[in-house]
C-alpha positions in Angstrom: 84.8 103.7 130.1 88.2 105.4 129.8 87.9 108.6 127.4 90.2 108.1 124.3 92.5 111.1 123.4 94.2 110.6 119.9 97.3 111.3 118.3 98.1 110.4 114.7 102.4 110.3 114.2 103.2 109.8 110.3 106.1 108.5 110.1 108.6 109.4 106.7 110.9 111.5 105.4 109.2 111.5 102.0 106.1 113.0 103.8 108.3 115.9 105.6 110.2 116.9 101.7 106.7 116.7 99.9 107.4 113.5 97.9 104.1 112.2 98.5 101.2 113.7 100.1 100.0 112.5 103.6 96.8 110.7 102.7 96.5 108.4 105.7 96.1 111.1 108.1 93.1 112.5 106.7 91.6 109.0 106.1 92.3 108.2 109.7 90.6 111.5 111.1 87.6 111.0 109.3 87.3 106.9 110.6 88.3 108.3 114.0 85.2 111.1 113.6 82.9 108.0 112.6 83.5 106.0 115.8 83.6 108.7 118.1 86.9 108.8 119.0 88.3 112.1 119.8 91.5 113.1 117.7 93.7 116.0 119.5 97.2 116.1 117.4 98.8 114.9 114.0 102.4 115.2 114.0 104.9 114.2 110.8 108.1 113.2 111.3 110.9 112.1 109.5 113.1 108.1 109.4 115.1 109.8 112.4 115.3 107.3 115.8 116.0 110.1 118.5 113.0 112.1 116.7 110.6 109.2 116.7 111.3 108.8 119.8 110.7 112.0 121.3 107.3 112.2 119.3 106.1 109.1 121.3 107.3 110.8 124.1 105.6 114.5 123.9 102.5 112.5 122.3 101.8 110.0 125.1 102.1 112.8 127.2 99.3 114.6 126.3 97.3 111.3 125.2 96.1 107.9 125.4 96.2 106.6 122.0 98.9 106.8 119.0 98.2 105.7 115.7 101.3 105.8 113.6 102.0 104.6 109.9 104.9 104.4 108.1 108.2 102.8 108.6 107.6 98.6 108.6 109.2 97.7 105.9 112.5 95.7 105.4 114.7 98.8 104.7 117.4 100.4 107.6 115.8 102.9 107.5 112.4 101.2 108.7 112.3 102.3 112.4 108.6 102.3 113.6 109.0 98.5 115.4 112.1 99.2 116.4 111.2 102.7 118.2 108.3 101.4 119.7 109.4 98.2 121.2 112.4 100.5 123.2 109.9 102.9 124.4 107.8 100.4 125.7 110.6 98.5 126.9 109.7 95.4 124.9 111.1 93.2 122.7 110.2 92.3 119.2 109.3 88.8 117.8 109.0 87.2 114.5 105.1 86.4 113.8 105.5 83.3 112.1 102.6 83.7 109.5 104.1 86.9 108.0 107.4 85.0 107.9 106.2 82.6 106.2 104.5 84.5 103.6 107.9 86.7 103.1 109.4 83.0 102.8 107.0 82.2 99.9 107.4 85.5 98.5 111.3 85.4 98.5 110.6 81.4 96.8 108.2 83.1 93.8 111.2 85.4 92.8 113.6 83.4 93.1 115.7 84.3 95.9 116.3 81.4 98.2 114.7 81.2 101.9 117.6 83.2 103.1 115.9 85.5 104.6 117.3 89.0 105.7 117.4 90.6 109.0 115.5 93.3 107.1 112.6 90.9 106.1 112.5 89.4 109.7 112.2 93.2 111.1 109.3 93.6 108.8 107.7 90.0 110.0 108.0 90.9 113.6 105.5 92.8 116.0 105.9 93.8 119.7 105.6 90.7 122.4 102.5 90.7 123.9 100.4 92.8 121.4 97.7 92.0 119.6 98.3 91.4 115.4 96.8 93.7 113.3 96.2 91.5 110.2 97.8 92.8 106.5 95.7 90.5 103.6 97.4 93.3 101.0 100.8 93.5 102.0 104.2 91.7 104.3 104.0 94.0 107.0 101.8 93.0 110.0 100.5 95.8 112.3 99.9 95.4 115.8 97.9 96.6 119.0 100.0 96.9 122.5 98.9 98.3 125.6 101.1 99.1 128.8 100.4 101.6 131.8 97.2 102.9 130.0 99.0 104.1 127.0 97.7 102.5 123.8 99.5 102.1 120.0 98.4 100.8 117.0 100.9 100.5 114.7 100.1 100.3 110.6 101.9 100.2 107.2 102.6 103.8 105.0 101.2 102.3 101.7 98.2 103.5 101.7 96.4 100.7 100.0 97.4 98.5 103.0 96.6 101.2 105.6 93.4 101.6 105.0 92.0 97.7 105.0 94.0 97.6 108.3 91.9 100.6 109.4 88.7 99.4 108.0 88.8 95.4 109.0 91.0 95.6 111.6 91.6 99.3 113.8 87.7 100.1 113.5 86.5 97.2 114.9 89.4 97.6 117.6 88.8 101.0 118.7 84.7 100.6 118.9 85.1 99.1 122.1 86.2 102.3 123.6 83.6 104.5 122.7 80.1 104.6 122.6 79.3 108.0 121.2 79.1 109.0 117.6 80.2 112.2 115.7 77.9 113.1 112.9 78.4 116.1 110.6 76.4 117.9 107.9 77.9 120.7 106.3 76.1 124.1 104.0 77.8 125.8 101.8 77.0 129.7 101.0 77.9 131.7 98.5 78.4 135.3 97.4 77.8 136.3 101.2 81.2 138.0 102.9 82.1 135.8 105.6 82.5 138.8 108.1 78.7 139.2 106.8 77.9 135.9 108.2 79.4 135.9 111.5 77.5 138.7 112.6 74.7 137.1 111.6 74.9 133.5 112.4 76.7 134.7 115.5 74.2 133.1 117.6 75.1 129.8 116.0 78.6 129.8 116.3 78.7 130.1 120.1 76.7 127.0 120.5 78.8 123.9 122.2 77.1 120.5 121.0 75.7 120.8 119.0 78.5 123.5 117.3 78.5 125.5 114.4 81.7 126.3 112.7 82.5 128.4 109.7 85.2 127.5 106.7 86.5 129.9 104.1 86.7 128.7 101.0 87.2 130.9 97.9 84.6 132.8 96.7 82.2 130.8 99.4 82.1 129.7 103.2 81.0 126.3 104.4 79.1 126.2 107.7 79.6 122.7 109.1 76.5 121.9 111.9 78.2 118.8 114.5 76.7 117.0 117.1 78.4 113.9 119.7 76.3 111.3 121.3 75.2 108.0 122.1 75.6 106.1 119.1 71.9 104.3 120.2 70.8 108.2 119.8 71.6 109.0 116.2 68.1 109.4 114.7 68.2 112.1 117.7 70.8 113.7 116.4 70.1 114.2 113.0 66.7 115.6 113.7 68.3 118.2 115.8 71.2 119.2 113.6 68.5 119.4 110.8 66.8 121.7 112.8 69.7 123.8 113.1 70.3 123.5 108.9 66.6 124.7 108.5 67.0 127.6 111.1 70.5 128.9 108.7 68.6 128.5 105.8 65.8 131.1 107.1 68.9 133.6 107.2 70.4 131.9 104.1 68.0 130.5 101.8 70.4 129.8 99.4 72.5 127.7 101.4 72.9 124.2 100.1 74.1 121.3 101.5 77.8 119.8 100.6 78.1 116.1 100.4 80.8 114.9 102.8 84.0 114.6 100.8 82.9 117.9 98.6 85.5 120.5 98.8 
C-alpha cells in the first residue's frame, strides 16, 4: 500500500483578508488524524489562477494527496475546476445530475432554464474522476488520479464540506491506510512549563508512541499519540494509558482534556 502524504490548499481571498475564519482546515486535519492519513502542509491562497496554480505545483511536489476547498461556485471568480483540470491536462464536463438540479433550482425562482456558463462551470467535474456527491448544495466534488498524484476537490461552505468529508472523502480515503492515529491529551496546571520539560523529559523524546507539550495560558497540555494497525486499537489505548498513569505519578494533578477542549 502506497503511503499517503497530505496537503490541505484552501482556496479564497476571504480566508487570506480575515473575512471568515478557515474552519474546514481544522475539520479536515482532525478526519485525516482519525483514518490515519498523514497530513504534512496546509497552504491558503487567494481566487488568483497563476497562484493556484503554483500551489498545486510546489504541493504535488512534496506530496501525493491534495485536498482543496473553495472556489466551485458559479462566480468568475470560481477557479478551483478550472485550475485543476489545466494542471492535469484534462478537460471538464458537465455532470448531468448537478445540471439538472441547477435547472430545477433556476425553474423554483423563476429564472428560465437558461442556464449560465457560470452555473455549467459549477455542474461540471474533471473527465475521468470519480463524483464526490453534494446532497446540501449545487456544487459536486470530485476524485481524479493521474501519475500517482491524487485530488479531491470540495465546496468552501462549510455545511457542504463537511457531509462531503464525512459520506463521501472518508470512506474514499480508508482504502489507503490501515493504521489509526489515536490521541489523549492532560492538561496541568500552575506547573512552569520549563519545570515540566525537565521533568517529563524522558517522555518527550519518545517516537511512537510521542509525547508533546502545548502552552496554553496559565496551563500546558501534554498530548500522549500513538499510530497503528487499526485491528490494534485496544493495544493502543492500553499503552498510551500507561504512559497517562506514568505522568500522573510526576503530576498527580494532571487531568485529562476531552478532545475538542481548548
Amino acid at each position: 500500500m502506497v503511503k499517503i502524504k497530505a496537503e490541505i490548499l484552501c482556496i479564497g481571498t476571504e480566508l487570506l483578508i480575515g473575512d471568515i475564519v478557515n474552519t474546514n482546515a481544522q475539520y479536515i486535519s482532525e478526519k485525516l488524524t482519525d483514518i490515519g492519513v498523514d497530513l504534512y502542509y496546509q497552504t491558503t491562497v487567494g481566487d488568483n489562477y497563476n497562484r493556484v496554480k503554483e500551489c498545486l505545483e510546489i504541493a504535488f511536489n512534496r506530496v501525493n494527496l491534495v485536498i482543496t476547498t473553495g472556489g466551485l461556485g458559479p462566480t468568475i471568480d470560481d477557479i478551483t475546476k478550472k485550475v485543476v483540470a489545466d494542471f492535469f491536462g484534462e478537460e471538464l464536463e458537465i455532470n448531468q445530475k448537478y445540471y439538472d438540479k441547477l435547472v430545477q433550482r433556476y425553474k423554483e425562482r423563476g429564472f428560465g432554464i437558461d442556464i449560465p456558463d457560470g452555473g455549467k462551470k459549477e455542474a461540471s467535474i474533471i473527465k475521468g474522476s470519480i463524483l464526490i456527491e453534494n446532497e446540501v448544495g449545487l456544487a459536486p466534488g470530485f476524485y481524479y488520479e493521474k501519475r500517482d498524484k491524487k485530488i479531491i476537490v470540495l465546496p468552501g461552505p462549510p455545511k457542504e464540506m463537511i457531509w462531503m468529508m464525512d459520506n463521501q472523502v472518508l470512506p474514499l480515503l480508508s482504502q489507503y491506510s490501515n493504521s489509526i492515529l489515536i490521541m489523549k491529551t492532560l492538561e496541568i496546571k500552575g506547573v512552569p512549563e520549563g519545570k515540566i520539560d525537565e521533568r517529563l523529559k524522558e517522555y518527550f523524546q519518545m517516537s511512537n508512541p510521542t509525547v508533546a507539550p502545548y502552552a496554553k495560558e496559565r496551563r500546558v497540555q501534554i498530548r500522549v499519540a500513538m499510530k497503528g494497525s487499526r485491528k490494534d486499537k485496544n493495544g493502543i489505548n492500553k499503552e498510551i494509558d500507561r504512559i497517562i498513569k506514568g505522568i500522573r505519578k510526576i503530576y498527580p494533578d494532571a487531568a485529562e482534556v476531552e478532545k475538542n477542549d481548548s
